[in-house]
KOLTI-389927 format. One record per atom (N, C-alpha, C): x, y, z; residue in three letters; atom name; residue number from 1. Coordinates in pm, 1 decimal. Example, Ala and Ser with C-alpha at 12.3 -4.5 7.8 and 13.67 -1.06 7.14 Angstrom:
node xx=1319.0&yy=-569.0&zz=780.0&r=Ala&a=N&k=1
node xx=1230.0&yy=-450.0&zz=780.0&r=Ala&a=CA&k=1
node xx=1320.0&yy=-330.0&zz=780.0&r=Ala&a=C&k=1
node xx=1285.0&yy=-225.0&zz=708.0&r=Ser&a=N&k=2
node xx=1367.0&yy=-106.0&zz=714.0&r=Ser&a=CA&k=2
node xx=1290.0&yy=3.0&zz=787.0&r=Ser&a=C&k=2
***
This chain:
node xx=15756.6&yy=10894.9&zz=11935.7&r=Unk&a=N&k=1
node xx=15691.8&yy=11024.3&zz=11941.2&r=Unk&a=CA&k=1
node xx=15644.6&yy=11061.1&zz=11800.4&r=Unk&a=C&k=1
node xx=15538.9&yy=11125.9&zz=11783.1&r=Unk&a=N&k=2
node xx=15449.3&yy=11136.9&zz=11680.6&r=Unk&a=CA&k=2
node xx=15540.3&yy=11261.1&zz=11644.7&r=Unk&a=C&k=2
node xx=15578.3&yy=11266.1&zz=11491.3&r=Unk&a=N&k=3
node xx=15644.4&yy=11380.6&zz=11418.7&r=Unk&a=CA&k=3
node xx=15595.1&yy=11560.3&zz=11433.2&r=Unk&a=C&k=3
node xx=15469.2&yy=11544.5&zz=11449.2&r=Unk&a=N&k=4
node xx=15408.5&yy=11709.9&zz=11439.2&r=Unk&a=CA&k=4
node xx=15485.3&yy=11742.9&zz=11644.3&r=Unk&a=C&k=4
node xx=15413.0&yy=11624.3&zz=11712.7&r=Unk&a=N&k=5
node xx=15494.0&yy=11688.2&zz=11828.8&r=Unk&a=CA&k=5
node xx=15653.2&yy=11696.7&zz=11836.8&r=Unk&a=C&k=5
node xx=15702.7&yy=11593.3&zz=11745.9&r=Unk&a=N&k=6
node xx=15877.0&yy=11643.6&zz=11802.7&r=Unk&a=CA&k=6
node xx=15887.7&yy=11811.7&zz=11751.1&r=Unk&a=C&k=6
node xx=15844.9&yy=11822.3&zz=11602.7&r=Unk&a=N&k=7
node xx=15901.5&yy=11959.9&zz=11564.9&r=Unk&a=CA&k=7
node xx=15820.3&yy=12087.0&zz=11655.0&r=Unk&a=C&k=7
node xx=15724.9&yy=12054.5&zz=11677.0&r=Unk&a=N&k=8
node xx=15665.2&yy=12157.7&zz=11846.2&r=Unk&a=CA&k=8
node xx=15743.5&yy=12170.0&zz=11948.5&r=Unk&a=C&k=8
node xx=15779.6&yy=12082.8&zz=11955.9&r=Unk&a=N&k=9
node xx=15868.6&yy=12054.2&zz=12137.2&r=Unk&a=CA&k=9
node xx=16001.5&yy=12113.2&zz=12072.9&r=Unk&a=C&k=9
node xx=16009.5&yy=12069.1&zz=11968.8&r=Unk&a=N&k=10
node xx=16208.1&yy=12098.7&zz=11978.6&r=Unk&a=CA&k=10
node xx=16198.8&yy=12291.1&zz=11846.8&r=Unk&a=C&k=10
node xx=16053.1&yy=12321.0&zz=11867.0&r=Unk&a=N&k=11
node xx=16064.4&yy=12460.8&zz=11879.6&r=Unk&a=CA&k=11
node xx=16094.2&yy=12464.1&zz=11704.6&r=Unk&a=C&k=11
node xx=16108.6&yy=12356.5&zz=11588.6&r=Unk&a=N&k=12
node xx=16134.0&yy=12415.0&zz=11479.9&r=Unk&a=CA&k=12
node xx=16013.5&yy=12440.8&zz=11366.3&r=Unk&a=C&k=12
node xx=15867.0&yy=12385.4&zz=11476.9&r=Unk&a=N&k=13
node xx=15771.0&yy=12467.3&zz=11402.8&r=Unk&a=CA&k=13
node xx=15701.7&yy=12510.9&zz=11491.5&r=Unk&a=C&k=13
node xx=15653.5&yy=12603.1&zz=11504.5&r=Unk&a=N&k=14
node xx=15547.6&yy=12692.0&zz=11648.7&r=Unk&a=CA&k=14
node xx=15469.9&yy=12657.6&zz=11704.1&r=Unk&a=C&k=14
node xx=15373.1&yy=12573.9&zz=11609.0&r=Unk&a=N&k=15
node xx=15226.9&yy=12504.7&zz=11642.8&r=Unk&a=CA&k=15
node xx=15190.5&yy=12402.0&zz=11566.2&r=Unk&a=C&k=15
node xx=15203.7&yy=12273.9&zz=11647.4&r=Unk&a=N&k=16
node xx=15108.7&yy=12160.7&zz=11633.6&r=Unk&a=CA&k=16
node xx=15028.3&yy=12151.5&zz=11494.2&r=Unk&a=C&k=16
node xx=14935.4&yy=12242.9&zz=11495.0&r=Unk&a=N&k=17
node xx=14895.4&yy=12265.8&zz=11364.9&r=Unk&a=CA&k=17
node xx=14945.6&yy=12285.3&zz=11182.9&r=Unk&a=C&k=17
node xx=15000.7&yy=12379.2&zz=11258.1&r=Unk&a=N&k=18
node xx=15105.7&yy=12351.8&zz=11132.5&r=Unk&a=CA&k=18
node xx=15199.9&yy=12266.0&zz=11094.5&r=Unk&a=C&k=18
node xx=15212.1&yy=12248.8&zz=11187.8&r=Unk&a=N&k=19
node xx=15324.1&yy=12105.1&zz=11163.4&r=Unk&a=CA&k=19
node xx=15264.4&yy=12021.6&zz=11080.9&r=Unk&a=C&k=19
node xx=15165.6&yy=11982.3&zz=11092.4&r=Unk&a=N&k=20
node xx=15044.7&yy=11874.8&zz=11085.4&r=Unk&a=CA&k=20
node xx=15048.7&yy=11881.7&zz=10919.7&r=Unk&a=C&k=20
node xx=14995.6&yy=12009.8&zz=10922.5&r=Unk&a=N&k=21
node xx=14974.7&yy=12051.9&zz=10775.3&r=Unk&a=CA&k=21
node xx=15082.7&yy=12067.4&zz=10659.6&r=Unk&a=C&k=21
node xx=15213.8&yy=12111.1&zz=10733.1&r=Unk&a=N&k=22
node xx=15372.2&yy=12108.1&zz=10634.7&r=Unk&a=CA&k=22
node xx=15374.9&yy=11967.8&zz=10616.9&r=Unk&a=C&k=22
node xx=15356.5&yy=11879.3&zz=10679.0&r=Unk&a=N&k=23
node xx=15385.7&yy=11723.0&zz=10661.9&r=Unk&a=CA&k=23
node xx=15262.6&yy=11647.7&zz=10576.5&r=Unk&a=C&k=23
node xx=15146.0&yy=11727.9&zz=10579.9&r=Unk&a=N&k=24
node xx=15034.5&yy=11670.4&zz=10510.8&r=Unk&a=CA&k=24
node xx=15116.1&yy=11684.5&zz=10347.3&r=Unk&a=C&k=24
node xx=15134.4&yy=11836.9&zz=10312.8&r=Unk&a=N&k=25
node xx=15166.6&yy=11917.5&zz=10246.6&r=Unk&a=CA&k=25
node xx=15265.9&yy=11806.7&zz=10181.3&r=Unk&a=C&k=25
node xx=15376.5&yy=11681.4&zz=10205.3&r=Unk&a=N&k=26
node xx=15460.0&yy=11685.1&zz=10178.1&r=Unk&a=CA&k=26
node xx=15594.9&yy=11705.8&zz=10221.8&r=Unk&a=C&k=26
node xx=15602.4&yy=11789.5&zz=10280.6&r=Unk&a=N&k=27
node xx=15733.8&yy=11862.9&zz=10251.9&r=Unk&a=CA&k=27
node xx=15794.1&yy=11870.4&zz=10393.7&r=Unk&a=C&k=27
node xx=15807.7&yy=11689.4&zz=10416.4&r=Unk&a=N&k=28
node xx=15878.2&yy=11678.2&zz=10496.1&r=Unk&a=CA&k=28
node xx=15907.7&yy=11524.2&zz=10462.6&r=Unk&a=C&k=28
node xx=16031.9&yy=11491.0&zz=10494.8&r=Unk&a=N&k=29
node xx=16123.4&yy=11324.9&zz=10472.1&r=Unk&a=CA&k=29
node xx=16143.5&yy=11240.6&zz=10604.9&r=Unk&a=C&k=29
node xx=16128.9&yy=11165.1&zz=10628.7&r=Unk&a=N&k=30
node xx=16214.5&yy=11066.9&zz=10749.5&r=Unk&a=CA&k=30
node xx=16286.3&yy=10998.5&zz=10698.2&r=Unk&a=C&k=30
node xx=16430.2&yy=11025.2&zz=10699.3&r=Unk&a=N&k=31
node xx=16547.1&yy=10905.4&zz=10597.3&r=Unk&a=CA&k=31
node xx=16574.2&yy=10860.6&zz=10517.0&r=Unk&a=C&k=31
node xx=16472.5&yy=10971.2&zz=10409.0&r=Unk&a=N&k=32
node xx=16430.5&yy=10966.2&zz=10248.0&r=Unk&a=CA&k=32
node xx=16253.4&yy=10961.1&zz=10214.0&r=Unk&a=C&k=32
node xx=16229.1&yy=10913.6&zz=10346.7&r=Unk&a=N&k=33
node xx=16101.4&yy=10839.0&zz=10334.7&r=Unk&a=CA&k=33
node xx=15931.0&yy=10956.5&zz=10315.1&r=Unk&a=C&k=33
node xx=15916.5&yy=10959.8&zz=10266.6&r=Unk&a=N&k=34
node xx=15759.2&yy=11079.9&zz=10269.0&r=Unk&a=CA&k=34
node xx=15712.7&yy=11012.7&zz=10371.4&r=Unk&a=C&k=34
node xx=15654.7&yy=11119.5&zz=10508.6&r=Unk&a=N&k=35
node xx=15588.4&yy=11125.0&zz=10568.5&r=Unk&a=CA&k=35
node xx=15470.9&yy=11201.0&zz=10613.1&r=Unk&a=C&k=35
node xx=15388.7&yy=11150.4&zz=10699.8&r=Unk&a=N&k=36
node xx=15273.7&yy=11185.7&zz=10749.5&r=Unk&a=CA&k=36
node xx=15303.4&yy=11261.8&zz=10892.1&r=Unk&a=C&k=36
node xx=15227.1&yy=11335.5&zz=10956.6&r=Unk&a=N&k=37
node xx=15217.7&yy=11420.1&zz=11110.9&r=Unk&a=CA&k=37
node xx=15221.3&yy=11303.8&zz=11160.3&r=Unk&a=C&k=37
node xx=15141.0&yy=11206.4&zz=11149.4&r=Unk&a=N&k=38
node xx=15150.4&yy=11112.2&zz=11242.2&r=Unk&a=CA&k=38
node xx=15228.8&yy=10984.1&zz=11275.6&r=Unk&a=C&k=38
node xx=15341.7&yy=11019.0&zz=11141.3&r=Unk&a=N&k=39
node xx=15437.7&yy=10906.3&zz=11167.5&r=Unk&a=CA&k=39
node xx=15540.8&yy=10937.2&zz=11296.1&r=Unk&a=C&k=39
node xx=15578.7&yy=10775.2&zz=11301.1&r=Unk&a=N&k=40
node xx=15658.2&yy=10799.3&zz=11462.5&r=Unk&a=CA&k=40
node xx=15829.6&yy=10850.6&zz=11425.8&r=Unk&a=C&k=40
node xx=15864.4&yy=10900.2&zz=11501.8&r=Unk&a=N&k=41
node xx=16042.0&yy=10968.8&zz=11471.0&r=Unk&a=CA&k=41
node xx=16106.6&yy=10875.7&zz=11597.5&r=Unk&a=C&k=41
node xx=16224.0&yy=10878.2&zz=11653.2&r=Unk&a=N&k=42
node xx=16326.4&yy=10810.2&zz=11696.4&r=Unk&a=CA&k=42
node xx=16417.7&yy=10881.9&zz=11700.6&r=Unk&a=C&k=42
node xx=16524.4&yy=10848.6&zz=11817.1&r=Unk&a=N&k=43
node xx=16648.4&yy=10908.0&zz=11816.6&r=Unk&a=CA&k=43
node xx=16733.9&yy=10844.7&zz=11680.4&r=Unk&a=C&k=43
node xx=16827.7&yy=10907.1&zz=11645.3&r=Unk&a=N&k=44
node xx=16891.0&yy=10856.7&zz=11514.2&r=Unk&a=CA&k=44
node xx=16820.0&yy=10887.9&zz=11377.4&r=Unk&a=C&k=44
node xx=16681.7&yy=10968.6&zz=11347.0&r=Unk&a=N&k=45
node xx=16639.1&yy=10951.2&zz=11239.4&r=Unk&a=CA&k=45
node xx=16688.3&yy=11065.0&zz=11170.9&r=Unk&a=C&k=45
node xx=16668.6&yy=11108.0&zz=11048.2&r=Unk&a=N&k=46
node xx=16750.0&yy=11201.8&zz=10983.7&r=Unk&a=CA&k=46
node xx=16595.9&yy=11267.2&zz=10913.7&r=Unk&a=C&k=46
node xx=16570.8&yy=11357.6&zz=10945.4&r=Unk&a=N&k=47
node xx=16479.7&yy=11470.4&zz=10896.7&r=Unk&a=CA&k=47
node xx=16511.1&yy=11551.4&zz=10791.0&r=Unk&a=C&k=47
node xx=16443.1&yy=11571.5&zz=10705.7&r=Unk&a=N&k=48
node xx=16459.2&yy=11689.9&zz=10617.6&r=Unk&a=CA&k=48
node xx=16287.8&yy=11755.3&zz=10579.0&r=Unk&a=C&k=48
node xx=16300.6&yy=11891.9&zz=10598.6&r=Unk&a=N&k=49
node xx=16186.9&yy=11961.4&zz=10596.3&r=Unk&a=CA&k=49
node xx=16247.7&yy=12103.4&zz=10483.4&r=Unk&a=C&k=49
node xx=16117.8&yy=12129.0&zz=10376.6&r=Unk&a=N&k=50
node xx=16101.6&yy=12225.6&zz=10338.0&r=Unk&a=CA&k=50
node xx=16064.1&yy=12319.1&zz=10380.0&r=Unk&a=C&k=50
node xx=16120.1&yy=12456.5&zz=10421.7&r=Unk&a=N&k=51
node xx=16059.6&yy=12589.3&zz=10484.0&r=Unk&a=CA&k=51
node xx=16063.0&yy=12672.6&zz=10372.8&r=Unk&a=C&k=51
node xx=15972.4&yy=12675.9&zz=10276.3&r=Unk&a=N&k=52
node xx=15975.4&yy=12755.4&zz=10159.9&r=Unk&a=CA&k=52
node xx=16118.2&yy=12798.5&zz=10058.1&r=Unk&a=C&k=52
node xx=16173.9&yy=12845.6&zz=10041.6&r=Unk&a=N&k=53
node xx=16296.3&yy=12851.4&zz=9967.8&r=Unk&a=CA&k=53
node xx=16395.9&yy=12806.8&zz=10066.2&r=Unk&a=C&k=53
node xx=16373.4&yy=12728.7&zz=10210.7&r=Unk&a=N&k=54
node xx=16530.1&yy=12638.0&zz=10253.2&r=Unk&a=CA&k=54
node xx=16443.7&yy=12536.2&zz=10247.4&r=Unk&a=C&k=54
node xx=16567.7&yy=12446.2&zz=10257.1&r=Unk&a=N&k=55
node xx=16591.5&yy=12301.5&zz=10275.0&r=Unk&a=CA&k=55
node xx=16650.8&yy=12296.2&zz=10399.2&r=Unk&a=C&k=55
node xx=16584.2&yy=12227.8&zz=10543.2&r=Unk&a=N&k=56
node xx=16655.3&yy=12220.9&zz=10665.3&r=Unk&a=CA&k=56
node xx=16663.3&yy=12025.6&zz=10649.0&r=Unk&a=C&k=56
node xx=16819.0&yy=11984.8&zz=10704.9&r=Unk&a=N&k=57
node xx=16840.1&yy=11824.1&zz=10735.9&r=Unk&a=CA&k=57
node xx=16908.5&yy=11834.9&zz=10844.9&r=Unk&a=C&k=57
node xx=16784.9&yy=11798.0&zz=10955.1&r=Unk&a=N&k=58
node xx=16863.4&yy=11750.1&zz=11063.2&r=Unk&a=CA&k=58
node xx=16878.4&yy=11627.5&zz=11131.0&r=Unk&a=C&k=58
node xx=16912.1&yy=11615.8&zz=11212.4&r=Unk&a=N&k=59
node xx=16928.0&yy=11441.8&zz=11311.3&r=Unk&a=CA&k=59
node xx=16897.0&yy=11479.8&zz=11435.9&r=Unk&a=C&k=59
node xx=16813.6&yy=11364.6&zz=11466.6&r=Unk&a=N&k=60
node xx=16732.5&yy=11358.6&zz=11616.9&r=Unk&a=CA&k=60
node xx=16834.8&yy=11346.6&zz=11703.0&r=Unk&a=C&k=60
node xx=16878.5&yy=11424.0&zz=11843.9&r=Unk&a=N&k=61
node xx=16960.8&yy=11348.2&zz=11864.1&r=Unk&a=CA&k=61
node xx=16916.2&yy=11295.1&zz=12023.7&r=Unk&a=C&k=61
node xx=16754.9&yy=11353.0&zz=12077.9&r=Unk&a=N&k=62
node xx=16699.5&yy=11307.0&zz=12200.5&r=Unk&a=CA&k=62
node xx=16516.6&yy=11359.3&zz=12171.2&r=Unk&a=C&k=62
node xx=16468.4&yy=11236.3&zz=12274.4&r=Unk&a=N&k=63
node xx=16320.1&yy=11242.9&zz=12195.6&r=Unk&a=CA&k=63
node xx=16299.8&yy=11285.8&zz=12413.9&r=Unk&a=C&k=63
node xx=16224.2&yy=11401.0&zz=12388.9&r=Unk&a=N&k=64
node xx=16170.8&yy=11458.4&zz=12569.0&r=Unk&a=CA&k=64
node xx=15997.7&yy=11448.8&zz=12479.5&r=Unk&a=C&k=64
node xx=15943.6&yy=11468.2&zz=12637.9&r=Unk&a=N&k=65
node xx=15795.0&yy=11538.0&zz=12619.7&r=Unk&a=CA&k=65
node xx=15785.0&yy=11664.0&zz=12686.2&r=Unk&a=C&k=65
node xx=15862.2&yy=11687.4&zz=12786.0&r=Unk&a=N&k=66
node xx=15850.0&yy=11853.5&zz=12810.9&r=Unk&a=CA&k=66
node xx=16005.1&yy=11902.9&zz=12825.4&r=Unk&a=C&k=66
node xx=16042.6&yy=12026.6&zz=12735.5&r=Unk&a=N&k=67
node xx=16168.2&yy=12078.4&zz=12709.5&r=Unk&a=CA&k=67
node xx=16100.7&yy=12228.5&zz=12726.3&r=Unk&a=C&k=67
node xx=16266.3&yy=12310.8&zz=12796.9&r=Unk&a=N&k=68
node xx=16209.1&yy=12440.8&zz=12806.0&r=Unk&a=CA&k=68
node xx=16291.2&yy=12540.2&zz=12702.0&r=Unk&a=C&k=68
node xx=16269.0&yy=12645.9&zz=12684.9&r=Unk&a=N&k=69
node xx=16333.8&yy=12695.9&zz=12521.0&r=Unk&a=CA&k=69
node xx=16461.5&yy=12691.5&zz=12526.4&r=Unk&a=C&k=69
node xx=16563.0&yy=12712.1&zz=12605.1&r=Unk&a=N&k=70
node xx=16714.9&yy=12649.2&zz=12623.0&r=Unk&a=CA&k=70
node xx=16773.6&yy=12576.4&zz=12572.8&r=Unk&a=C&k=70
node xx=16675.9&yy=12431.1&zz=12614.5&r=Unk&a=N&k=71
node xx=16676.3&yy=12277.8&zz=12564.7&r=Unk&a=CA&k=71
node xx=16627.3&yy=12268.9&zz=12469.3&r=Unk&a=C&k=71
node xx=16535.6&yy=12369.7&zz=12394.0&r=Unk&a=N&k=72
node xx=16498.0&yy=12290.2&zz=12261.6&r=Unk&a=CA&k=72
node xx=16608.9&yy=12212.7&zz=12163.5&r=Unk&a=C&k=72
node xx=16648.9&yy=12330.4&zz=12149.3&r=Unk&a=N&k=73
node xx=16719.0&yy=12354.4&zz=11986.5&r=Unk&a=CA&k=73
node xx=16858.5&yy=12201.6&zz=12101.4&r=Unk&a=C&k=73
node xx=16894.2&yy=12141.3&zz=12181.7&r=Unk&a=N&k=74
node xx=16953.4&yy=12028.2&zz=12197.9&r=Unk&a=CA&k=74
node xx=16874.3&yy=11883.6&zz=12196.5&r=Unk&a=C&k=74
node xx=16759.0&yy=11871.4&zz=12120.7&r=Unk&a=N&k=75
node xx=16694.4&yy=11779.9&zz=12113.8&r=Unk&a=CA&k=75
node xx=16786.4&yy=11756.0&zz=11941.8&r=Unk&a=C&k=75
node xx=16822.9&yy=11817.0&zz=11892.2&r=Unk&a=N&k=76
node xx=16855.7&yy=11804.2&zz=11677.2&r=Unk&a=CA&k=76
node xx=16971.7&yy=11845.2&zz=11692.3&r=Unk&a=C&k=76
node xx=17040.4&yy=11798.7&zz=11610.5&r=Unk&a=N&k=77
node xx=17192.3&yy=11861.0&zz=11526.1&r=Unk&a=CA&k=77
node xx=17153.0&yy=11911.7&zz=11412.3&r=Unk&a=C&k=77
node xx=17161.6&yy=12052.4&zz=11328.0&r=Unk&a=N&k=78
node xx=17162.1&yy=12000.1&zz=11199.5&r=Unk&a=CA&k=78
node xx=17273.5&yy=12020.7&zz=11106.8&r=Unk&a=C&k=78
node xx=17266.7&yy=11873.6&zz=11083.3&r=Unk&a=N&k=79
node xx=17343.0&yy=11827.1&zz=10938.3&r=Unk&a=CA&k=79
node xx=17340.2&yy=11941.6&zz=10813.2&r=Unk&a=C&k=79
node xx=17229.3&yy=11972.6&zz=10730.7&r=Unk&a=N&k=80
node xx=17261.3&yy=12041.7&zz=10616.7&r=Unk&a=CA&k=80
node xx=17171.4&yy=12180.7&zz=10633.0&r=Unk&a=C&k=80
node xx=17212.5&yy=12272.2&zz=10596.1&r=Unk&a=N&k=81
node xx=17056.7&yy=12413.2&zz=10547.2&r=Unk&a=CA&k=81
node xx=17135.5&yy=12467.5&zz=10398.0&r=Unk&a=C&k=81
node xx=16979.2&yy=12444.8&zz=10362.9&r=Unk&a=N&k=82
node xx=17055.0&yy=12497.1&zz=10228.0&r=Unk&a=CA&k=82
node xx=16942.3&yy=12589.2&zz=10134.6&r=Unk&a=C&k=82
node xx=16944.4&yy=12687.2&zz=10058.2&r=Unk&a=N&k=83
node xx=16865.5&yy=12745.1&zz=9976.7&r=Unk&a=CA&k=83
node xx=16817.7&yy=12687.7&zz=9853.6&r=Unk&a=C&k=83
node xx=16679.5&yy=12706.9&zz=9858.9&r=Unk&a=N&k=84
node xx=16638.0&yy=12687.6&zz=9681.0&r=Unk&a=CA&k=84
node xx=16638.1&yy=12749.7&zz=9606.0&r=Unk&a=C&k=84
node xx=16739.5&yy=12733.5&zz=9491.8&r=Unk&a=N&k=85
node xx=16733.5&yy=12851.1&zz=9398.5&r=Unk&a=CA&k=85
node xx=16560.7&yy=12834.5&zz=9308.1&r=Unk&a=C&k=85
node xx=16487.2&yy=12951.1&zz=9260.2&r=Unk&a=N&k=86
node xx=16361.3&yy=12919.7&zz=9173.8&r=Unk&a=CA&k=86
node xx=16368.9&yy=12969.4&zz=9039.8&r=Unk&a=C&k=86
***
């Protein structure tokens, strides 16, 4: 599954679009790794995304194509949230 749709589906960015663009931006990891919107994710991969002053790290822990808002947030665990100090 293409990265901009997991974080759509599992509800931790709103729109497709943006997703697209936080990951263009950077400021998003797959397992250390800099990625693109269009790289592929997997169950088991370990995410970390910048949301402006947090740091969110989570783990995939199921890849759906249609989830309803209930089920989102059980598609990820997350591992770390943490603040940036500036």
């Amino acid at each position: 599954m293409r990265l901009d749709k997991f974080l759509k589906i599992s509800r931790l960015i709103k729109r497709r679009t943006l997703a697209k663009e936080v990951a263009d931006q950077g400021r998003i990891s797959i397992n250390g790794n800099q990625s693109k919107a269009a790289s592929k994710v997997a169950v088991g991969d370990e995410l970390t995304i910048q949301f402006g002053q947090k740091i969110l790290t989570i783990e995939i822990k199921e890849l759906k194509e249609n989830v309803t808002k209930d089920e989102a947030s059980s598609l990820y665990e997350v591992k770390n949230e943490e603040r940036v100090q500036t």
